[in-house]
N, C-alpha and C positions, 0 to 999 in steps of 0.2 A: 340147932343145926351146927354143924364139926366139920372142919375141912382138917385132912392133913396135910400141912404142907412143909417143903426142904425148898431153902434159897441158899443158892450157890451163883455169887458174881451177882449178874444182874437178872439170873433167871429164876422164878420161882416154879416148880415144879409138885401139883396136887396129885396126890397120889391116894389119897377116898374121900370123898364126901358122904354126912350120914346127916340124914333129917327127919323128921318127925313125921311117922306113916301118913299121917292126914296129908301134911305139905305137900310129900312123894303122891298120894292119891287124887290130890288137887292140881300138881303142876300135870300128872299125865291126861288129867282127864277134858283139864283147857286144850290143851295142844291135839289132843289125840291120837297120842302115842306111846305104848304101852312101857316101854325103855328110858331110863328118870334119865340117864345121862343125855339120851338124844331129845328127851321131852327138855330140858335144860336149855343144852344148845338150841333149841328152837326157839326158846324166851328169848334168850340171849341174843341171838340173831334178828330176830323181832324187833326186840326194843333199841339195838343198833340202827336199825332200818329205818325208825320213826325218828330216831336223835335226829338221825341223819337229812329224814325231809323235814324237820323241825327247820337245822339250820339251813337247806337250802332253800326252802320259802324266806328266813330270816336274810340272806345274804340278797336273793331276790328282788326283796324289797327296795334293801340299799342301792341294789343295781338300776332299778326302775327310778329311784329319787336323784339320784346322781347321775344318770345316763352313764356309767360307765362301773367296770370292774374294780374290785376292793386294789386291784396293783397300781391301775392305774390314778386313783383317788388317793391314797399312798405317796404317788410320787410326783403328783401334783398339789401335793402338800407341802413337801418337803423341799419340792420347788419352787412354792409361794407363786401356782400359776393357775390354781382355783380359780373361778369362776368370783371366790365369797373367801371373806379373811378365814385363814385356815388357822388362826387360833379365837375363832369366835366360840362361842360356847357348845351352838349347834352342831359345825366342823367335828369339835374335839369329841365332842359324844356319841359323832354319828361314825368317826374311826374307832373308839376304843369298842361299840358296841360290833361296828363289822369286823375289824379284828377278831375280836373275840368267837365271831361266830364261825369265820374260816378257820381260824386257829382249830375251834374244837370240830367242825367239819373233816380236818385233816385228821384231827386225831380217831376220831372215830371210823374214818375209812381207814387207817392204820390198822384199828382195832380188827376191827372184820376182817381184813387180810390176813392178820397173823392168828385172830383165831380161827374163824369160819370157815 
């Protein structure tokens, strides 16, 4: 598979994609839609959609265990007004893990915006 693409600044700009006829005959034939490019975007949009209830069942969790949102958990860390020593092991793991998961939450609702 071949993409051609021109990056100018911070934009990168595809301008054809070419793949191997099976590939092309297998991604239309999942989606079922006969057009590769919109058969494409609909993976893509797809598997956006799943990241995305991946991390909000992940963040969910956090929420349900802490009673409270990733900001506020944050800033009652940083306040030293936890509930539990907010450099316990527990604490520190259980921010870099929700972190992580809003962080990529965000980015992927980013994503879908600016492509979808």
């Amino acid at each position: 598979m071949g993409i051609a693409t021109k990056v100018e600044g911070n934009v990168r700009t595809v301008s054809a994609i070419s793949m191997p006829p099976r590939l092309g005959a297998l991604l239309t034939e999942l989606v079922e839609i006969p057009d590769i490019e919109m058969a494409l975007r609909q993976v893509l949009s797809e598997y956006l959609e799943l990241k995305g209830k991946a991390r909000e069942e992940h963040i969910a969790a956090f929420e349900a265990k802490w009673g409270m949102s990733f900001d506020e958990f944050s800033r009652k860390c940083a306040e030293g007004t936890l509930a539990e020593d907010a450099y316990s092991y527990e604490v520190e793991r259980d921010f870099w893990e929700w972190e992580q998961a809003v962080t990529l939450q965000n980015h992927y609702e980013s994503l879908g915006l600016q492509w979808m």
